[in-house]
C-alpha positions in Angstrom: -0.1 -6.7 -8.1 1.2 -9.5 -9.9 3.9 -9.2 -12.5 6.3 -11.1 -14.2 9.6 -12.4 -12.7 12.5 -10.6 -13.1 15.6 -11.9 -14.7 18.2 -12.5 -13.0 21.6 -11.5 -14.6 24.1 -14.8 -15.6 27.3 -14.8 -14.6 28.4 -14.2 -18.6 26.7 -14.8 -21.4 28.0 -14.8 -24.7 24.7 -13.7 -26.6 24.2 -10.9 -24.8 23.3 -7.0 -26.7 26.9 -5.7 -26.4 25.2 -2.3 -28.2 24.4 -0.1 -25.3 21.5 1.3 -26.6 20.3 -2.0 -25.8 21.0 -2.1 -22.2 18.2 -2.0 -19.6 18.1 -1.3 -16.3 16.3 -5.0 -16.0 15.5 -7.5 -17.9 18.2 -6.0 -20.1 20.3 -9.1 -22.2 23.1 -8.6 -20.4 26.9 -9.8 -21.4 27.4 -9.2 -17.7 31.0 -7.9 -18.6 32.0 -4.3 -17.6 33.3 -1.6 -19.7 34.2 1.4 -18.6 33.9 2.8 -22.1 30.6 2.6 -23.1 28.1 3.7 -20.7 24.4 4.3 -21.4 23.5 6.1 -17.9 26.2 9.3 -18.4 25.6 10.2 -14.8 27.2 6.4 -13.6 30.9 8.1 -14.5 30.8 11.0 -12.2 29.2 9.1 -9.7 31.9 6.3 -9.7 34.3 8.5 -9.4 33.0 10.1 -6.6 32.6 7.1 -4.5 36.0 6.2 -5.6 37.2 9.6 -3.9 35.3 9.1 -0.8 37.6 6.2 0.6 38.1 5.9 4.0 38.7 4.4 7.5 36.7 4.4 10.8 40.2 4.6 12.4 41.3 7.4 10.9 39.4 9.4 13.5 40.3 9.8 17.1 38.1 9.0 19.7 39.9 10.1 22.4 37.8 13.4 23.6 35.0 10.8 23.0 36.1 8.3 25.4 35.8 11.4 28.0 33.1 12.7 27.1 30.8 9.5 26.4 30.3 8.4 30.7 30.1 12.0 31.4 26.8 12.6 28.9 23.9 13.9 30.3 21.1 11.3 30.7 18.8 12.1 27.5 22.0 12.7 25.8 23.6 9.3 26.3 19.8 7.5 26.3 19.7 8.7 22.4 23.2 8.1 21.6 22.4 4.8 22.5 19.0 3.8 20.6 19.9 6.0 17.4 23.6 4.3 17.7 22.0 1.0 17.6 19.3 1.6 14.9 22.4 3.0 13.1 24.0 -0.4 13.2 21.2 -2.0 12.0 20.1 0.1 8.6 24.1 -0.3 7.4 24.0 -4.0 8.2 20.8 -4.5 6.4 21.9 -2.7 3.4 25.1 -4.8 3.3 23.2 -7.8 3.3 20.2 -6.1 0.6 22.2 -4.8 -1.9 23.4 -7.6 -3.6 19.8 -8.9 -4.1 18.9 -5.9 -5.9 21.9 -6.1 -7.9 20.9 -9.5 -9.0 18.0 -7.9 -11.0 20.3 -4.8 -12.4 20.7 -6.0 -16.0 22.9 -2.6 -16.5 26.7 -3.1 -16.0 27.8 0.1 -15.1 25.4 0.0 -12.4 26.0 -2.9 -10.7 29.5 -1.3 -10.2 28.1 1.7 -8.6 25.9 -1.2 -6.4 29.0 -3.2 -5.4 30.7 0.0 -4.4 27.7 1.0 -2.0 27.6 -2.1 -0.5 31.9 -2.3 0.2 30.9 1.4 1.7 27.7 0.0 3.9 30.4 -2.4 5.0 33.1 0.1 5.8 30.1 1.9 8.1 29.2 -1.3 10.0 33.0 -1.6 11.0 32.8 2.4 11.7 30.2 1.6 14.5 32.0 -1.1 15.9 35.2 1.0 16.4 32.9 4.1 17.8 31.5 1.2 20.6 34.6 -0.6 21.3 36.7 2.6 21.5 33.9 4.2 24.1 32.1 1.8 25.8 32.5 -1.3 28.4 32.2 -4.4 26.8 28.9 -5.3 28.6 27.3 -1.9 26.8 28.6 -2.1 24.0 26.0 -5.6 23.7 23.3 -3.7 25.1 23.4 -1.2 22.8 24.3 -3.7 19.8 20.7 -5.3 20.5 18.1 -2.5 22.1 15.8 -3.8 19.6 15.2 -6.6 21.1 13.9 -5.2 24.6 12.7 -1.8 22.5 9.6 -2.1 20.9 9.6 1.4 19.1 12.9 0.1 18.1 11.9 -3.1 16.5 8.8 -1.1 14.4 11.8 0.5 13.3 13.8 -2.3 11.8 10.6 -4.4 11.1 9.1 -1.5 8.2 12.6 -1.6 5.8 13.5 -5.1 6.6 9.7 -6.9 6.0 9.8 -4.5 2.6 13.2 -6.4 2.0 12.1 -9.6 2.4 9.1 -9.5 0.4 11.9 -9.0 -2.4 13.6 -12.1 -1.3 10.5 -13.9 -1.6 8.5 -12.3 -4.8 11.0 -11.2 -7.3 8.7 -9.2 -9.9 9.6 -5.8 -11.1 7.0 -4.3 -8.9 8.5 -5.4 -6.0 12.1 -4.4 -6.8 10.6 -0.6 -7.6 9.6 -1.2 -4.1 13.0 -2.2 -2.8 14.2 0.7 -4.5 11.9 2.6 -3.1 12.3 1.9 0.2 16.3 2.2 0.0 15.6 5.5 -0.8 13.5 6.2 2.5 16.0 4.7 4.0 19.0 7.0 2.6 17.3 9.9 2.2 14.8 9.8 5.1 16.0 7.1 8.0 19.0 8.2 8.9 18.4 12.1 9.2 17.4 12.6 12.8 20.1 10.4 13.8 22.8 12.6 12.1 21.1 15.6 13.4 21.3 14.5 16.9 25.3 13.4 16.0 25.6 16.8 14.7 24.0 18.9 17.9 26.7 17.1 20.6 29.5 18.7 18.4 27.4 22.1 18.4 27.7 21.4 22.2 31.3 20.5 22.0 30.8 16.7 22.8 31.4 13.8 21.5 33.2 15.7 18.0 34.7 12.0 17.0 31.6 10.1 16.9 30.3 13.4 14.9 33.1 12.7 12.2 32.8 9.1 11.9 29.1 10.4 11.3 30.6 13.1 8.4 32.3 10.4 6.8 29.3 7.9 6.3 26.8 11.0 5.9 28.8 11.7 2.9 29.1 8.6 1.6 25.1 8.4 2.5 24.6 11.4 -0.3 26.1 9.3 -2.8 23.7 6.1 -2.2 21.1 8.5 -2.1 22.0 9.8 -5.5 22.1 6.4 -7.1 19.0 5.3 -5.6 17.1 8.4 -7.0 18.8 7.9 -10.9 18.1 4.3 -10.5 14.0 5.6 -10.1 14.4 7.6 -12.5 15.2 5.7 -15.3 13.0 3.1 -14.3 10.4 5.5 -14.3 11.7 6.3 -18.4 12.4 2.6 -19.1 9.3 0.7 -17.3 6.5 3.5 -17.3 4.3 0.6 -16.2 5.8 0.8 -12.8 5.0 3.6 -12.0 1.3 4.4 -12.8 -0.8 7.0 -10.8 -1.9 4.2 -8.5 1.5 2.9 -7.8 2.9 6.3 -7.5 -0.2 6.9 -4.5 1.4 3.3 -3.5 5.5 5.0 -3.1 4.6 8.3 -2.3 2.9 6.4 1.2 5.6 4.6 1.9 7.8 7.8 1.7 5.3 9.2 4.1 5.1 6.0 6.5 8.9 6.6 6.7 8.9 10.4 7.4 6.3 9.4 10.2 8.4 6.7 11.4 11.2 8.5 11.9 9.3 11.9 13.7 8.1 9.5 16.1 11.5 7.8 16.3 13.2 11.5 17.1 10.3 12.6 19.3 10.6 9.4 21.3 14.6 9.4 21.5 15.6 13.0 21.7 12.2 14.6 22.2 12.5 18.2 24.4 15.2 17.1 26.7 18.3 17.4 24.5 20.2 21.1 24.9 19.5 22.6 21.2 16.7 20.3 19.7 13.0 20.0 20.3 10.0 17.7 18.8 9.0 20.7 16.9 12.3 20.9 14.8 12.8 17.2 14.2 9.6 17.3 13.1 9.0 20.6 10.7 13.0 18.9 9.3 11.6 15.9 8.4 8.7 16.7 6.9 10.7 18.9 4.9 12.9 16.3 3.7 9.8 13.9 3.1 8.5 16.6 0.5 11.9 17.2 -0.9 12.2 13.2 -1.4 8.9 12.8 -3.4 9.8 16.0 -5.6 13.1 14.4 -6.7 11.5 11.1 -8.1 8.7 13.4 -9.4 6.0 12.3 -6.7 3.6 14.9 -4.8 4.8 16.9 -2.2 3.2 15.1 1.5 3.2 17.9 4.1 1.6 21.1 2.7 3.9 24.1 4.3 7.3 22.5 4.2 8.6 23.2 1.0 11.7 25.0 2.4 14.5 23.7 4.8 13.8 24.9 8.3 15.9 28.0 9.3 15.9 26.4 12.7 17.8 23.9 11.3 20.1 25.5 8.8 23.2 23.9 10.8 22.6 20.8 10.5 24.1 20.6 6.1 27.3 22.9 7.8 28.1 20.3 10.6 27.2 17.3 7.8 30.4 19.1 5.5 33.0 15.8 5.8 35.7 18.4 5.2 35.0 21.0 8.2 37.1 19.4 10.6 40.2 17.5 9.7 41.8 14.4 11.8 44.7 13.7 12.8 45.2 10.9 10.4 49.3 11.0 8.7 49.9 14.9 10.0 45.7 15.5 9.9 45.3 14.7 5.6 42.0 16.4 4.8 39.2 14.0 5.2 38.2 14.1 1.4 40.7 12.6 -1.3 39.0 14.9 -3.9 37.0 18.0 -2.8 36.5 18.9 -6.5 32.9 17.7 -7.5 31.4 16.8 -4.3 28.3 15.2 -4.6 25.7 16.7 -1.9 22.6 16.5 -0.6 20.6 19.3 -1.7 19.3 20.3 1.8 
């Protein structure tokens, strides 16, 4: 579908609409200055704020039961930690690097603030990773888990389906093919990363591992957030440039939403399949699919997987164990993990 370039936002520019009514999510005339004042998107405040709250460190959490625990893992225990570990690594690295493409296009001030916080946080979770493998393994594994995609091929399909949608971005910048960068950002928040904190979640239901489950908390929270954004960003697109998001294009997202739900039940079949103590290939998959339908519906797209229109009970624990505040550290006398617990954004599993 061919489409008119994007414009890409100047560093300043002194003719810009400074009325917000004005203001576009792209191809807005920008000034390209921020004001915390006037906002056009009321949601950007609370969401800013939020982030704000969510600061954190990797270091903050102790590892120490972990550095037991981690040699000591049952085989398909420590085989998944592994691969999901290093697909981890990969999806916040990626993000890092994509987000400040797609904030070239934002023409909306308020929301490239929101962008550049995401992006500090993507960061902050790529340096949470390396802490969790040079705290808990040799040096020699912590490389081999660093690049399984290499000599995985389920793992490369992995990385290949959100980083070839990236790169057609870097290469075609229309508007169509940022809704599709925005789109798939929102697989990947809401969708990619699910099993993975799932199967973080389960070795603290089996009292193992409970550091590498907080680091998980932490970034699972800050995960709802991005989500969040993601999904208003959609949404007023969706108000703002109707054109994008015809019938046919919307049969266009709502497959990719469904390409990544498969992806990652085949992911969480292959790595944690029936052999991990308190999951099976039948709850990763009815959870999934219940989170691909609960995706579409909140960007207003059909529901995929007739059937799954409620959370699993199987799964019920998995939104307790996700609760960042649960379990406190032992960071300056064990400080709450949450600088503000009023007004917590969640994800409404």
């Amino acid at each position: 579908m061919k489409k008119d370039l994007l414009i890409r936002r100047p560093m300043f520019n002194p003719n810009g609409d400074v009325e917000v009514g004005k203001r576009k999510m792209i191809n807005g005339n920008t000034t390209n200055l921020n004001d915390f004042n006037n906002m056009k998107y009321p949601w950007v405040k609370d969401w800013y704020r939020q982030a704000m709250n969510n600061f954190w460190v990797p270091e903050e959490i102790n590892l120490g039961q972990d550095v037991k625990d981690y040699p000591n893992l049952p085989a398909p225990e420590r085989r998944a930690y592994d691969k999901i570990l290093s697909f981890l690594i990969f999806l916040d690295s990626v993000q890092t690097a994509n987000l400040p493409n797609v904030s070239a296009y934002i023409t909306a001030n308020e929301v490239n603030l929101c962008l550049n916080i995401q992006t500090f946080q993507e960061a902050v979770h790529s340096q949470s990773y390396s802490y969790m493998l040079d705290t808990i393994c040799q040096p020699h594994e912590r490389d081999e888990i660093l690049f399984q995609w290499k000599d995985d091929k389920h793992l490369l399909k992995r990385n290949e389906f959100i980083g070839g949608l990236y790169n057609e971005f870097v290469e075609c910048t229309d508007p169509y093919a940022l809704a599709k960068t925005c789109v798939a950002n929102y697989i990947l928040e809401g969708v990619y990363f699910y099993s993975g904190f799932m199967f973080f979640y389960n070795l603290a239901r089996n009292n193992l591992m409970p550091g590498s489950a907080q680091e998980i908390r932490y970034i699972n929270r800050d995960e709802n957030t991005h989500l969040w954004l993601f999904r208003n960003i959609l949404l007023e697109l969706q108000k703002e440039e109707p054109q994008l998001f015809t019938p046919e294009l919307n049969a266009i997202y709502r497959e990719m939403i469904k390409e990544g739900a498969e992806q990652e039940i085949a992911w969480g079949q292959y790595v944690i399949g029936d052999n991990v103590q308190g999951l099976t290939k039948q709850m990763i998959t009815d959870y999934i699919q219940y989170l691909g339908n609960l995706r579409c519906r909140q960007i207003h797209l059909d529901p995929i997987y007739e059937g799954h229109e409620e959370e699993p009970e199987s799964m019920g624990w998995v939104s307790q164990y996700a609760d960042a505040n649960m379990i406190k550290t032992d960071f300056f006398e064990a400080r709450s993990t949450a600088y503000a617990k009023a007004g917590a954004i969640e994800d409404d599993l």
